[in-house]
N, C-alpha and C positions, 0 to 999 in steps of 0.2 A: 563705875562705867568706863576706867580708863581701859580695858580688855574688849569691852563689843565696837569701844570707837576704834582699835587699831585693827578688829576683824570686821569694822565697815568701811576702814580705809581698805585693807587688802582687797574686799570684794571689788570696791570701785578700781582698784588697778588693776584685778582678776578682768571685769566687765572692760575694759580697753586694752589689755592684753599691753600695754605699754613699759619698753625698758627704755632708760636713758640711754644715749647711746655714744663710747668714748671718743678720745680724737682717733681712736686708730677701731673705730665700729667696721662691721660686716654689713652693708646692706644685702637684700635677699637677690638684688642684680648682679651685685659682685658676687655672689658666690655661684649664682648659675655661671657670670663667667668663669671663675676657675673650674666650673666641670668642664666646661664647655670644653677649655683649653688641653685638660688633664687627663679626664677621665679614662684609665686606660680602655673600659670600653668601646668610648668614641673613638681613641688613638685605633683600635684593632680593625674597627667596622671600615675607617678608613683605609687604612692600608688593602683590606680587603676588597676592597671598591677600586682600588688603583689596579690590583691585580685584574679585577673585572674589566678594566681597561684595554688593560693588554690582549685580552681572550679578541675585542675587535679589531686589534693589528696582527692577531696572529692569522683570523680568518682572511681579513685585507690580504696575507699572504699571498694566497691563492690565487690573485690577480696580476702578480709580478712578475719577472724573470728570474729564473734561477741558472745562475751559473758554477759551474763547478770545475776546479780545475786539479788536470793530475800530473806529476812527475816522479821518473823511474830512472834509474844507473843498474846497470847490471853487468859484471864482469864473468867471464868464463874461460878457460884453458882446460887443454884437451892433451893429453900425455901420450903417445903412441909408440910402440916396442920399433926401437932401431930408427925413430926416425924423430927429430925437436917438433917440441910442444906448440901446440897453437894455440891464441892466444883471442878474445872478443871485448872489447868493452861497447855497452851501446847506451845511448842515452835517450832520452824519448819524455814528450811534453807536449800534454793535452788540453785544450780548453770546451768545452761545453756549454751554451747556454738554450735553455726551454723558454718560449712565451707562452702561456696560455691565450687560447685566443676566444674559446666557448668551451663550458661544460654543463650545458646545461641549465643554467641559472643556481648551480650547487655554493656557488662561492657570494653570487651577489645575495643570495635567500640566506645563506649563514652568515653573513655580514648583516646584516637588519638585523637577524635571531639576535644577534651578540649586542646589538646596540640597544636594543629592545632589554636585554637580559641587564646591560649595564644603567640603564634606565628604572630599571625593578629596583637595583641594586643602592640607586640613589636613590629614590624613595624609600627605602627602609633605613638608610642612614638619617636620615628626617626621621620618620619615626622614632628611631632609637635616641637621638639628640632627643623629642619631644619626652620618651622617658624616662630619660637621665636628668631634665629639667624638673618631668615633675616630682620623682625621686628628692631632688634638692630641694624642692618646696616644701616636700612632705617631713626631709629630715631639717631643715632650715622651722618650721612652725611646730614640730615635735620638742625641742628646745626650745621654744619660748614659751610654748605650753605648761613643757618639766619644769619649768623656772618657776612658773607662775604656780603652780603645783606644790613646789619646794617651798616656797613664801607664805602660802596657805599653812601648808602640815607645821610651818617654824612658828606662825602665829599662833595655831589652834594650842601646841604645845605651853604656849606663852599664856594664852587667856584659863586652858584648862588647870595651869601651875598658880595663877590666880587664884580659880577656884578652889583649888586644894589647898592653897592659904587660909581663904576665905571659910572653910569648913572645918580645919584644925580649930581660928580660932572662935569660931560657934562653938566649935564642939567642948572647948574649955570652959565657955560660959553658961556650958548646957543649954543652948540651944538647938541641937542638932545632935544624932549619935553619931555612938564609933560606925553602923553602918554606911551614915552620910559620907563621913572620910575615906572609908574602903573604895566606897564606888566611885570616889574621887580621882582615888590612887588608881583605881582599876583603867578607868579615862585618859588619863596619864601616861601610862604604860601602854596603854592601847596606840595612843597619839607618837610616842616616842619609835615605836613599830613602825607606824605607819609614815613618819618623818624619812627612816629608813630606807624605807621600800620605797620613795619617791626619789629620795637621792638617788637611790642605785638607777632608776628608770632614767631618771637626767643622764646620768655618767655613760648609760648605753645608745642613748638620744647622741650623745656627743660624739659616740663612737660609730653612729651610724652617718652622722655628718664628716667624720674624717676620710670613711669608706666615700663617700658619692662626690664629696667634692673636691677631698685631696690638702685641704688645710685644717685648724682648727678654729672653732667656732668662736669668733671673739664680740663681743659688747654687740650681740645681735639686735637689729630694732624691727620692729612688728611692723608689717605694712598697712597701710592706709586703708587702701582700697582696693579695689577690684580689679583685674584686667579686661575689658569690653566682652563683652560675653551676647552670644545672641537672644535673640527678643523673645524667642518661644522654643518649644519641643521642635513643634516641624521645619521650622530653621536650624536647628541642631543637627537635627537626620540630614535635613539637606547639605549642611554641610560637610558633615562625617563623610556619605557618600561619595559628595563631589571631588572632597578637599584633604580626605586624611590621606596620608602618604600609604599607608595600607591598602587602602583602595587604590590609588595610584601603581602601587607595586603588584597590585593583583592584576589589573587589566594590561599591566605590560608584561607580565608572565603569560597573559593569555595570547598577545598579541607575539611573543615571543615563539611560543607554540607553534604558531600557524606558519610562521616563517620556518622551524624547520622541517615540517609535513612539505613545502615546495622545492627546502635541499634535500632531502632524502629522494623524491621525486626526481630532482636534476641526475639522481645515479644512474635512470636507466634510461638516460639520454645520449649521446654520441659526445665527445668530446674532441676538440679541434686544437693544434699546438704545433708554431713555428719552430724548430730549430735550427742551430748553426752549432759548425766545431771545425775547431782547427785544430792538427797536430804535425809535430816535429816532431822527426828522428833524425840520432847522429849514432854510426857506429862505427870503431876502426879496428880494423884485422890486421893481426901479428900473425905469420906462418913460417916456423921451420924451413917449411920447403920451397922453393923457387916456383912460386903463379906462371901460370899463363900469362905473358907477356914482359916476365924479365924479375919484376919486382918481388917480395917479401911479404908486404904489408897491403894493406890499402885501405878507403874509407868509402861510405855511404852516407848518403844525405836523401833525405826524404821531406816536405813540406805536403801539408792537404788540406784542402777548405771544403766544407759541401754546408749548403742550405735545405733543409725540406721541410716540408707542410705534412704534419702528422693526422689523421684520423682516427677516433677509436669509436667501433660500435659493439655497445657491450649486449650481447645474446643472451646468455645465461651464466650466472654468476655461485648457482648453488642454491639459489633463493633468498640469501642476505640481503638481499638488497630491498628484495621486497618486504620482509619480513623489518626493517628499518622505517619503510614506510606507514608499514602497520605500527608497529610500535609508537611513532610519533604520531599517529592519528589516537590513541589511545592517550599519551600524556597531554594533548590539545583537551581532549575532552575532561581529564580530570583537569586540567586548566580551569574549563569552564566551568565547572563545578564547584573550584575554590572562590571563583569569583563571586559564585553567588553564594558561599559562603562568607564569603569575607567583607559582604554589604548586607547581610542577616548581622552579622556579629558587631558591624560599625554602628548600624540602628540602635541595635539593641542597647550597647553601651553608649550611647549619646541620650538615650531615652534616660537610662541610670540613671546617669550623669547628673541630667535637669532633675529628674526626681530627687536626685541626694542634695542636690544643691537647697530647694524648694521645702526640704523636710530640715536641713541644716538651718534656715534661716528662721522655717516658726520657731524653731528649736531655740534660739535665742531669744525669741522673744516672752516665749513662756520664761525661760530658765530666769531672765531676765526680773520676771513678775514674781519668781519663786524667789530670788533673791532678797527680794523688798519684803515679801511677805515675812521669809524667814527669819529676814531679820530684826523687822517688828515684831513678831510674836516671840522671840528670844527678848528683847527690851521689858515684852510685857512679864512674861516668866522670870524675868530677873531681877524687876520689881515686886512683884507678886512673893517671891523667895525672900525677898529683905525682910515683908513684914508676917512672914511666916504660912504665907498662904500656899508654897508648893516647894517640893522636896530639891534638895540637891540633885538628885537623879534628873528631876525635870530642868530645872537648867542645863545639864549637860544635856540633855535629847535635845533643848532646845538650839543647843550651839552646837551639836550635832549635824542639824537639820542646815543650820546656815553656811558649815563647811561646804557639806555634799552639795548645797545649789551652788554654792561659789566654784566649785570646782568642777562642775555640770556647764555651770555661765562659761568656763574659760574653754572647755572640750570644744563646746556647740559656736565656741569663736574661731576655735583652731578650726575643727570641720569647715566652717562657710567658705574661710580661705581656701581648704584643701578643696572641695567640691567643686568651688568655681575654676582653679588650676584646672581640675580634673575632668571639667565642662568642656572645657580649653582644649586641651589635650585631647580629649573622645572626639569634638570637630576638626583636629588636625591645626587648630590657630595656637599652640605652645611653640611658637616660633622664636629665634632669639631677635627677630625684626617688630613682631607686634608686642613684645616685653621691653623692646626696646634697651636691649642687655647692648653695655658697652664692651665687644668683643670685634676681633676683624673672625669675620663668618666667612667658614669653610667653602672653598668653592673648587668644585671636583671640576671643572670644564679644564683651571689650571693645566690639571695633568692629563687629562685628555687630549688635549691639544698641542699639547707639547711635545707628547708622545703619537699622536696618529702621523706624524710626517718626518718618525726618527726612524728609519730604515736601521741603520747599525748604530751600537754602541749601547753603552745599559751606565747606571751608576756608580762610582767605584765607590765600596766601601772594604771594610778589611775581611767581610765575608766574602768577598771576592779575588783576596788577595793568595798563592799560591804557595802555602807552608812547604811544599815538597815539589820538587820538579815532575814527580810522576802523578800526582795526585793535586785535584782544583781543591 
């Protein structure tokens, strides 16, 4: 009996899915936070959202003054038969500056679009955090599953080499044939395959946790329990709807939309704009010949200020303009469309969601039921064999039979956790605030802010730095 007591110990460590865990363990929080921190995906979505940023300071533009300023030197001599050269240097410096003062509402409705557009943008970066998270849960409990898996296939190997002890030496006292022993051996070799194939599934388990979270996977411990999860279906939808960042990023693409159907609009409106310039000139003449009034040489000085108030009413443009309009009325509507795609698709997968979790959980409890049975009725067959009442074959079907529910018991464990994660994540609540993941959490307002009232100046790194005088 000492082989079904250590594959009815495995089962009951299979049924709690439990590893000890060392002094330098993995909890399933540390490792969401190292994605959190690492994942180059999340590193990229960021950066990408920063630039998102900028798209609102570039359209702020538009509300400012632009000043531009010019300087020129220019020298000239003039050669003339029988008579000395003459000679011009002139110098000359300009300033300009524009304010906008109206066009339309073109700049303030692209200023919303953009804010609106960087708004989308944060909401998907939430989303994708949420499935880089559940990615980590999913390869975080795929490891502790292959382990548990790996532990099973080492024992069945251990009880089945038992048996094939056990039937050698029948089979010397003639109890049992050479048949008994072949299918002994057959089980055996069967089990040693299959020990195999579960390692290798671990080893890829391991290397999908190195992929998502960027370390490797050490002395992992099983979770407890649950993350809060909602009370029913229609609180799931409700929440997906309200609360997933998907949803969130659809209705500010819609709302995005609609802001620039109003800049486009601002094109064929009249445009109003202060300016101001000032310019300097300084020239001085060299001549051969004796000027009017005695001298050689002489110089010019020029200085000029003017202020005015510009108008533009644009008439006909070609048709682009309007044809801009249309256009944006046309991506407003397929806007709307994804919207309401994209709360078809959050229902649907929160509906899943509850269903896989609800099917995960009978799912343990049968398997659970299977397990006991199994492995009573192998006890009983393995009694029943002593005193000659059933064949070696039948013991092995019967521990057969007790592997597959043990290994059924640990799936339908690993599922419950994934489903509920994945309950989680379909409402939009795979937050690293309600996991309560100790990480300092990204917050994109940083750079927005920091940057909406930085007129000049940008980062310096050494992509910035000038290899060549003639080349950035």
């Amino acid at each position: 009996m000492t082989g079904i007591r250590r594959l009815g110990q495995a089962c009951a460590i299979a049924c709690a899915l439990s590893l000890a865990g060392g002094a330098q363990a993995m909890s399933l929080s540390e490792a969401i936070a190292a994605a959190y921190e690492s994942n180059p995906d999340l590193l990229a979505a960021r950066a990408n959202l920063r630039a998102a940023d900028e798209a609102v300071n570039q359209a702020r533009a538009g509300l400012r003054p632009r000043v531009d300023g010019a300087v020129s030197y220019g020298a000239q001599r003039t050669d003339g038969r029988g008579r000395p050269a003459d000679s011009t240097d002139a110098f000359r410096a300009g300033l300009d500056a524009t304010q906008p003062l109206y066009d339309g509402g073109r700049t303030q409705n692209t200023v919303r679009a953009r804010i609106a557009n960087v708004s989308a943008a944060r909401a998907r970066l939430a989303a994708l955090e949420q499935n880089v998270t559940l990615d980590v849960v999913n390869a975080y409990l795929d490891i502790l599953a292959e382990q548990e898996f790996v532990r099973l296939a080492q024992n069945n190997v251990r009880v089945i080499s038992e048996q094939l002890r056990a039937a050698q030496d029948r089979f010397e006292v003639g109890e049992v044939t050479r048949t008994d022993v072949s299918q002994a051996q057959a089980r055996l070799a069967e089990a040693n395959a299959n020990l195999i194939v579960t390692q290798g599934r671990l080893d890829r388990a391991r290397q999908a946790f190195v992929r998502v979270v960027g370390a490797e996977p050490r002395n992992l411990t099983q979770p407890t329990v649950t993350p809060p999860l909602p009370g029913s279906m229609s609180d799931a939808v409700t929440m997906a709807l309200e609360n997933h960042p998907l949803s969130i990023a659809a209705r500010f693409d819609e709302a995005a939309a609609s802001r620039d159907i109003r800049a486009r609009i601002g094109e064929l409106l009249p445009t109003v704009s202060l300016g101001a310039s000032a310019d300097y000139g300084d020239s001085v003449f060299d001549s051969g010949r004796r000027l009017p009034g005695g001298g050689r040489s002489g110089a010019d000085r020029d200085t000029s200020l003017s202020v005015n108030l510009r108008a533009a009413i644009p008439l006909y443009q070609g048709g682009a303009e309007y044809s801009r309009v249309r256009e944006a009325q046309a991506r407003a509507s397929a806007a709307r469309a994804e919207l309401t795609t994209t709360a078809r698709e959050r229902q649907n997968l929160a509906e899943a969601a509850w269903t896989e979790l609800q099917v995960a959980r009978a799912n343990i409890r049968a398997n659970r039921e299977r397990v006991a049975a199994a492995t009573l009725a192998f006890e009983g067959v393995r009694e029943e064999a002593n005193v000659g009442a059933r064949t070696t074959l039948d013991v092995l079907d019967a521990e057969q039979e007790v592997l597959d529910a043990s290994v059924r018991l640990v799936a339908s464990v690993r599922d419950e956790f994934i489903a509920a994660y994945s309950l989680l994540s379909a409402t939009g609540g795979l937050t690293t605030a309600a996991l309560d993941i100790p990480v300092d959490v990204y917050d994109p307002d940083v750079n927005f802010d920091a940057n909406a009232a930085r007129f000049i100046g940008f980062e310096r790194t050494e992509d910035t730095v000038w290899e060549e005088l003639w080349r950035p």
